[in-house]
N, C-alpha and C positions, 0 to 999 in steps of 0.2 A: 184188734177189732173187738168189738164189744158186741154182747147178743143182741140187745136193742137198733144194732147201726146193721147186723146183719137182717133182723126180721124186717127194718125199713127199705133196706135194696134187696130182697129180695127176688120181685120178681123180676129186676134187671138181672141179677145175677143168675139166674135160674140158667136164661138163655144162655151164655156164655159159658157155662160151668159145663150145660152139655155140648157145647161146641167143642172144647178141650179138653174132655174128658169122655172118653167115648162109652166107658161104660156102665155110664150114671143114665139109667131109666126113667120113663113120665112116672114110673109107680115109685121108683127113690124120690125124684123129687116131689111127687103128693104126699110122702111118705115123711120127707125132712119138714117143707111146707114153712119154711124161715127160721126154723128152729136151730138155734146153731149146733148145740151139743147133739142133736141126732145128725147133724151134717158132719160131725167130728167121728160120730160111731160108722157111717156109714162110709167115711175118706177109707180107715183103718181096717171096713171090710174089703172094701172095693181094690185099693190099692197100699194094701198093708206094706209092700216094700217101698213105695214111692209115698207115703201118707203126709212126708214133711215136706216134698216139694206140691205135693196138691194144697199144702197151708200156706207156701210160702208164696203160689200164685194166686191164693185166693185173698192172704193179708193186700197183697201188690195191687190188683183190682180195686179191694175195697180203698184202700188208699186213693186210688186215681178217679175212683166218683166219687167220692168225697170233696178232694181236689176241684173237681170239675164241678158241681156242684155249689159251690161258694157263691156267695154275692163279691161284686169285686170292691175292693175297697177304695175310697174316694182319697186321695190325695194331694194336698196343696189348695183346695177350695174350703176359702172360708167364710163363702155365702155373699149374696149380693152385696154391694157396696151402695 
């Protein structure tokens, strides 16, 4: 995941982040606010022994809106005849 694809899902990700992470705050998250690398300082405060699985669900996420997200692509159509 790239900072840029985190500060644009954002505020989808916001919700979900504290639905699965319970002890991520409204002030962490005005605090992170898209910012990836403050969201990497604050995983490493919040759950410094769990910090690579709070990455490894949050790469996961990002991947599946992404996914979902797509235009679907056209195939076999090669326009009126």
């Amino acid at each position: 995941m790239n900072a840029d694809h985190f500060k644009g899902k954002w505020n989808q990700f916001k919700g979900e982040l504290k639905k699965q992470w319970g002890e991520i705050t409204d002030d962490d998250l005005t605090t992170v606010e898209g910012n990836y690398d403050k969201f990497k300082g604050l995983m490493q405060e919040r759950y410094a022994d769990r910090k690579d699985e709070v990455g490894k669900w949050a790469d996961e996420w990002f991947r599946t809106a992404q996914t979902n997200t797509k235009e679907p692509e056209t195939v076999g159509r090669s326009g009126p005849k």
